[in-house]
C-alpha positions in Angstrom: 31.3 51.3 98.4 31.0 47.6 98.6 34.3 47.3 95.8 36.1 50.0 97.4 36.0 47.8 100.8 37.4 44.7 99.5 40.5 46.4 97.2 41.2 47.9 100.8 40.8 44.6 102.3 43.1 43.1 99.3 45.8 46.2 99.5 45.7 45.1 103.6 46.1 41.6 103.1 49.0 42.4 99.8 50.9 44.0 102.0 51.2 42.5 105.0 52.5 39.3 102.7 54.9 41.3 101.6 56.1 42.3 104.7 56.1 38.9 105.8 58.1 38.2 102.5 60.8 40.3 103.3 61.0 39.4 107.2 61.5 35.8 106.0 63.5 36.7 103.4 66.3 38.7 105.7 65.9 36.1 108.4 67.1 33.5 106.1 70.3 35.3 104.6 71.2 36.3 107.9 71.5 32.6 109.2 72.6 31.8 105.9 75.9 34.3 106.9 75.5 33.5 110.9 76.0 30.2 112.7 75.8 29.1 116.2 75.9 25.6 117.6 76.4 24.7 120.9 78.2 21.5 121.0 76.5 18.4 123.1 76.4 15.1 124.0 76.0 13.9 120.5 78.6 13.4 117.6 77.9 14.9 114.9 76.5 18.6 114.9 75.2 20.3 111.5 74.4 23.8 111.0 74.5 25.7 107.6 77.9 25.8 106.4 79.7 23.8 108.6 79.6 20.3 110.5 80.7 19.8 113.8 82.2 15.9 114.9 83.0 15.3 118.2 85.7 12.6 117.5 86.6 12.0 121.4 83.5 10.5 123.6 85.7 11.1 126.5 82.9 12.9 128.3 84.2 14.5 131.0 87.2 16.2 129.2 85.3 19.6 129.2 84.0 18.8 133.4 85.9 19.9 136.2 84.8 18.4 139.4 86.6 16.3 142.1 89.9 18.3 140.3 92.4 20.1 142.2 95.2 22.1 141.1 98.0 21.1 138.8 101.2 22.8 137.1 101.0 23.3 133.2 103.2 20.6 132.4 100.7 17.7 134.3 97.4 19.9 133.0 98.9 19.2 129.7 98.7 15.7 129.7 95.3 15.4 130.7 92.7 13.9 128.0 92.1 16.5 125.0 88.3 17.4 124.1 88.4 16.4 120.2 86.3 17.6 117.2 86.4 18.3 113.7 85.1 21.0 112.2 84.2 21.0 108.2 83.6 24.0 106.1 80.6 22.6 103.6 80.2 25.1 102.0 82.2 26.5 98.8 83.1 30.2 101.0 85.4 31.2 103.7 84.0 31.7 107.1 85.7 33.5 110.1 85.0 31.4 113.3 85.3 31.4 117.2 85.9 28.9 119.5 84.9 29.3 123.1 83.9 27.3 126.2 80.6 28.5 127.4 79.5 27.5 131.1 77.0 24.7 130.7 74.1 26.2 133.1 71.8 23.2 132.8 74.3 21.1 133.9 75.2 23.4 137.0 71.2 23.5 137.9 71.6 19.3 137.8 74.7 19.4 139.7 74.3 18.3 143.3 76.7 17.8 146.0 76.6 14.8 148.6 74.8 16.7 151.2 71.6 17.6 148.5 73.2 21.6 148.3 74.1 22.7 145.0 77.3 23.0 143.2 79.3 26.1 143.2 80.2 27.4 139.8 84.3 27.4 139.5 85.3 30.7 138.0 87.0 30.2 134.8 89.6 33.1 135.9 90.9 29.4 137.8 90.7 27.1 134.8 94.3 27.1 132.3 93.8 25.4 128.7 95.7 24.7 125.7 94.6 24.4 122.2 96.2 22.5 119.1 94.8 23.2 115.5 95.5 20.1 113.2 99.0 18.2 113.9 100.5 21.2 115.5 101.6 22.3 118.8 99.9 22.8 121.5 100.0 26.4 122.2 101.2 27.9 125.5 99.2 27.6 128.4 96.6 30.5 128.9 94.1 32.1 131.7 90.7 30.7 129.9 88.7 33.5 132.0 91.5 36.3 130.8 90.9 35.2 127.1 87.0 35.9 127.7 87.0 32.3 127.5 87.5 32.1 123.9 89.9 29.4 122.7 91.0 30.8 119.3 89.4 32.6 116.5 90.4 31.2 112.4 89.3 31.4 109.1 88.5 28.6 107.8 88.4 28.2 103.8 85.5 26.5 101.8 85.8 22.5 101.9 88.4 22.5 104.8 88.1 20.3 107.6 89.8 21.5 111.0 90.6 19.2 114.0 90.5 20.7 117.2 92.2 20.1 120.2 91.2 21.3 124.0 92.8 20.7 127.3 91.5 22.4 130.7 92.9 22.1 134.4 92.8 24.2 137.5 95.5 26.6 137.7 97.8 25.7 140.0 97.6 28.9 141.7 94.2 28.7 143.0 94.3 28.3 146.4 91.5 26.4 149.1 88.2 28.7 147.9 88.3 26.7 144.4 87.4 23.5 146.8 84.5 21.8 145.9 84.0 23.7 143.2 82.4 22.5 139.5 83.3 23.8 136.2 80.9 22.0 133.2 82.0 23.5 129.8 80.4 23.6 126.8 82.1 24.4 123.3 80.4 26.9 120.7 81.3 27.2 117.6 80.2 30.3 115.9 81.0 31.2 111.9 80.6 34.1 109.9 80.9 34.2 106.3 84.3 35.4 105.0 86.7 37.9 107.0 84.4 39.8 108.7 85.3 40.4 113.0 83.0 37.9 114.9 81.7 39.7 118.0 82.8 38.9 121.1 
């Protein structure tokens, strides 16, 4: 009876290590395939896959506070957020770029008289985007484009320079007043062609 107990106890023990085996074991490919960053203060980001450099430390490129509107032709000129993004490893990865709302930062954000800010919509916010040496692309409604900048493929070894410009639409009237917008770029890869969700 005694034996019989511990080869249960072993079978037990066998196959919840296996179990654990396998959980590990899926976890891992799936980040392998799978990569989010959010991009920060700091310059150099690395996930699996890919490294992130912010190559501008023009902080307040991705803030919109104390802004007011402008046409497309002044929003233009304003001072480009700046990274480059390397592909590290050997395979092709399909990627996103978007501008999140920073939420700690609009929890820290407090006006003059000690209220808190109030979030700008990004329906009001236009950007452009240049991949490389190229053109900036036509301005576009950031909040129309579900506030994704562009989506690529980027092959094994590349390295991609990104551009980013935001202002206030010029046809936001008085309600945008006083009103903060702190972005926050994410970066998210997937091996090979595959759709990245939205």
């Amino acid at each position: 009876m005694m034996k019989h107990r511990k080869r249960l106890i072993l079978l037990v023990i066998t196959v919840i290590i296996l179990i654990l085996m396998i959980i590990l074991l899926v976890g891992n490919s799936f980040g392998f395939f799978r990569y989010v960053k959010k991009g920060e203060v700091v310059n150099i980001i690395t996930i699996k896959g890919i490294e992130v450099e912010i190559l501008n430390v023009e902080k307040k490129a991705l803030l919109l506070e104390n802004s007011y509107p402008v046409s497309d032709n002044e929003g233009m000129n304003h001072t480009p957020f700046e990274f480059k993004m390397t592909n590290t490893s050997g395979q092709d990865l399909s990627y996103s770029i978007r501008i999140d709302i920073d939420d700690d930062k609009m929890k820290e954000c407090i006006l003059g008289d000690q209220t808190p800010c109030l979030e700008l919509s990004t329906n009001h916010i236009r950007y452009t985007y240049r991949k490389n040496d190229g053109s900036y692309i036509e301005p576009r409604n950031l909040g129309q484009d579900g506030n994704i900048i562009t989506t690529d493929i980027i092959h094994g070894k590349e390295s991609v320079i990104s551009s980013i410009i935001l202002w206030i639409d010029s046809e936001s009237g008085n309600e945008i007043m006083n009103q903060h917008f702190h972005g926050l770029i994410r970066v998210e890869a997937i091996q090979g062609d595959q759709a990245l969700p939205n």
